[in-house]
Structure formats: structure tokens, C-alpha cells
C-alpha positions as CSV (number, residue, x, y, z in Angstrom):
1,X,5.8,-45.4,-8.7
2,X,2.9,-45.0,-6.4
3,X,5.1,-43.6,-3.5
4,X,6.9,-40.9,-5.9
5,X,3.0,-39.6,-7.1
6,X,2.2,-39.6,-3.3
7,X,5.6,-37.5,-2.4
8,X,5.3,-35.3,-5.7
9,X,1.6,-34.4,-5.0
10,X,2.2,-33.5,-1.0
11,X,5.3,-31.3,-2.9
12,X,3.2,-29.3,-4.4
13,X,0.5,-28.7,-2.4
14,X,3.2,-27.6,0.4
15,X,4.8,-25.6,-1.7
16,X,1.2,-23.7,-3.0
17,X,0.5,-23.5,1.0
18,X,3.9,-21.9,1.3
19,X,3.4,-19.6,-1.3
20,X,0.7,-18.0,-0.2
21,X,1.9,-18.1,3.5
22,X,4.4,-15.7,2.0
23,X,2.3,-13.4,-0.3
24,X,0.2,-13.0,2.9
25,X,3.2,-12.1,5.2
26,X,3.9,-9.7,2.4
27,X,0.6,-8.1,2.7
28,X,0.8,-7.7,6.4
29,X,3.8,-6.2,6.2
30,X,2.5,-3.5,3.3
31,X,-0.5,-3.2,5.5
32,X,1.9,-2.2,9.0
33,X,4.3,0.2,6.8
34,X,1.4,2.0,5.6
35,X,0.3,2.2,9.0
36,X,3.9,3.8,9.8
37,X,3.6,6.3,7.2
38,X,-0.1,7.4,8.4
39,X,1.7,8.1,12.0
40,X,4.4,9.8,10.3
41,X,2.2,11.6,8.0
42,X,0.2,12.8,11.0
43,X,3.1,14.0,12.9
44,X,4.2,16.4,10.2
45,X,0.9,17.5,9.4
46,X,1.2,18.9,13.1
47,X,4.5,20.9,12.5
48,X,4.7,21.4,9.2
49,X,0.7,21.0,7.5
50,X,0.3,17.8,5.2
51,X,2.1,17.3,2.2
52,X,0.5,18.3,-1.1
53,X,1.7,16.6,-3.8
54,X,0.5,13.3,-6.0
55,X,2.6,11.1,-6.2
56,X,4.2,6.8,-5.4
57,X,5.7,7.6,-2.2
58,X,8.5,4.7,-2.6
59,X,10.0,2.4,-5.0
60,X,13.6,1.8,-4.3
61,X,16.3,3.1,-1.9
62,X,17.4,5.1,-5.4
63,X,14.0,6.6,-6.2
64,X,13.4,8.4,-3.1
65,X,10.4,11.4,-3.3
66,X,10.3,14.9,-1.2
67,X,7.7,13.5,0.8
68,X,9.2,10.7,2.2
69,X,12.5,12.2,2.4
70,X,10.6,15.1,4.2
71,X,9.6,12.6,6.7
72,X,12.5,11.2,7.1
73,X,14.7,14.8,7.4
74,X,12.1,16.0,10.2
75,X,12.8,12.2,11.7
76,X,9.6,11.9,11.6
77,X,10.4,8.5,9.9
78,X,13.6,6.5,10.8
79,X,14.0,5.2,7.6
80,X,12.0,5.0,3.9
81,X,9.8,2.3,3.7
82,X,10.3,-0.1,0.9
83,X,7.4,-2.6,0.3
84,X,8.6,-5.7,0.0
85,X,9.0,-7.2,-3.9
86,X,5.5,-9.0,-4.9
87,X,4.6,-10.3,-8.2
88,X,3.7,-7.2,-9.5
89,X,4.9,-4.0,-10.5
90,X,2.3,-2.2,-8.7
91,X,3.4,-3.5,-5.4
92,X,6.5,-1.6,-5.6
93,X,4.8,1.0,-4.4
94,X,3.1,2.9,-1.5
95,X,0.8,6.3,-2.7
96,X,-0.1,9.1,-1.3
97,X,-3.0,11.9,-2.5
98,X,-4.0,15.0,-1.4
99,X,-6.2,16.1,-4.0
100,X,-8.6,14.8,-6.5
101,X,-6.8,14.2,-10.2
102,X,-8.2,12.7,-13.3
103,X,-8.6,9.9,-10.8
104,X,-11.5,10.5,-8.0
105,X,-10.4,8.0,-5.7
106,X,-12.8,7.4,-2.2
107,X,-12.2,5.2,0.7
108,X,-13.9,3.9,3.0
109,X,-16.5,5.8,1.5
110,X,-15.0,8.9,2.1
111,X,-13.8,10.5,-0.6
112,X,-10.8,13.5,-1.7
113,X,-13.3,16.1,-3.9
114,X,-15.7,16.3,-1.2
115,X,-13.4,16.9,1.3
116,X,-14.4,14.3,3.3
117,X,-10.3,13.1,4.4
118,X,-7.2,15.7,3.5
119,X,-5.4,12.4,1.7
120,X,-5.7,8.5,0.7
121,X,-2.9,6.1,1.4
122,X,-2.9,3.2,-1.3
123,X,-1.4,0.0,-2.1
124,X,-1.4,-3.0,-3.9
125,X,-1.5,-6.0,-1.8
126,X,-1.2,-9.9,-3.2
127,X,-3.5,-11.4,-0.8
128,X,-6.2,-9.3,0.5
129,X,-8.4,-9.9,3.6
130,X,-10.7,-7.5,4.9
131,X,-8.5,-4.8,3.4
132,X,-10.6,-1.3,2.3
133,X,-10.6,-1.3,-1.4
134,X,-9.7,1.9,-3.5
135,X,-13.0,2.9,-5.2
136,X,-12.6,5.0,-8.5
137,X,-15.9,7.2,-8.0
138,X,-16.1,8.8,-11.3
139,X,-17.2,5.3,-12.3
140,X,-17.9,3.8,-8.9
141,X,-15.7,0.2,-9.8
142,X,-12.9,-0.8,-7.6
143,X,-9.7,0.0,-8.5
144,X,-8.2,-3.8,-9.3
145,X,-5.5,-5.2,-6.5
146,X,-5.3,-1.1,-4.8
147,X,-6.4,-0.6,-1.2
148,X,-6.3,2.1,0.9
149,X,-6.3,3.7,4.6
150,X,-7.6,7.2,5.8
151,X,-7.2,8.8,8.8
């Protein structure tokens, strides 16, 4: 009895240790697409001017936007970057915005309306560390689980 409480408690905590191995490994790997996409984004810009549109950037192989397929027609990105399923709905997605909305987003304490940076990349991520967090400034309160990268 007292060996099966043993094995059952080392079980779980392996299993929580592995869980959160994989939610990080998750992260990184919304953290290096993101990174992609800035390089891509960067490249275009040079050709073409930036995007201007508001808008998730990917969901799903079937819910592809013009900027990413943009990207991807100029092969300027091999492929369209799905993130990699979390255990939210919000980490479907990668964003991209080039202009302030009903939502006046700054990061890294730079911020869209004052023209600080021409666009904000944002995602959710599961387990952050030492990620920038996505600051809604009309209210100056973080923006809960979104974090973001400028150029």
C-alpha cells in the first residue's frame, strides 16, 4: 500500500514536470516563429512597404490571411506558420498591427499611435519568461497571456 502511494505520488509529479516541459517547448517555439515572421515581415517591407492591415495572421492551414499568403507568394516565407495547439484559443494565433484600433496596444514601451514602431507582433504564450508583455495603453493594464515583439 505504501509502495503504490510512493509510485502514484512520483506519477504525478513527473507528469506536472512534463507538462510544463511541454507548454514551455511550445512557447519557444511561438517565440522563434514570431521571430520568422519579423524577418519575413522586414524583407517585404523592403520590396513591397509593410502590410497594413489588422488582423490574426494564422489559425489553420484552411484559414490563411493576405498577409501571410503575401509572404509566402513573394517567398519571403517558405511556408505559413501555425503555432502549435495550447490550451487556449488565443494561442491559435500569431497577430499583426499596423495601426492603432479601439485597442492602443504599446510594447516595449513603444507604442503604434505615436508612431514610435510601424507594427506589433503578438501572441499568447502558456508559459512566459522574460517575454515583453502587450500593454493596453488607453488603460495602461497588461493585456492577460499576449506578448509581443517590435522591430
Amino acid at each position: 500500500m505504501v509502495v503504490s502511494a510512493i509510485i502514484a505520488l512520483l506519477t504525478s509529479v513527473i507528469l506536472g514536470s512534463l507538462g510544463e516541459a511541454k507548454a514551455k517547448s511550445r512557447d519557444s517555439e511561438r517565440v522563434q516563429e514570431m521571430k520568422t515572421l519579423q524577418t519575413a515581415l522586414e524583407l517585404y517591407r523592403l520590396e513591397f512597404g509593410y502590410p497594413t492591415v489588422v488582423e490574426g495572421l494564422a489559425k489553420s492551414p484552411g484559414n490563411l490571411t493576405s498577409v501571410m499568403q503575401n509572404l509566402v507568394t513573394e517567398q519571403f516565407l517558405s511556408e505559413i506558420p501555425i503555432p502549435p495547439k495550447g490550451s487556449s484559443y488565443l494561442d491559435e494565433f500569431y497577430y499583426y498591427q499596423t495601426t492603432p484600433n479601439d485597442d492602443n496596444y504599446t510594447c516595449q514601451g513603444k507604442s503604434l499611435a505615436s508612431g514610435d514602431i510601424p507594427y506589433i507582433l503578438y501572441f499568447s504564450a502558456e508559459r512566459p519568461q522574460n517575454l515583453p508583455k502587450l500593454i493596453d495603453s488607453d488603460n495602461n493594464t497588461e493585456v492577460t497571456n499576449m506578448y509581443c515583439l517590435t522591430i
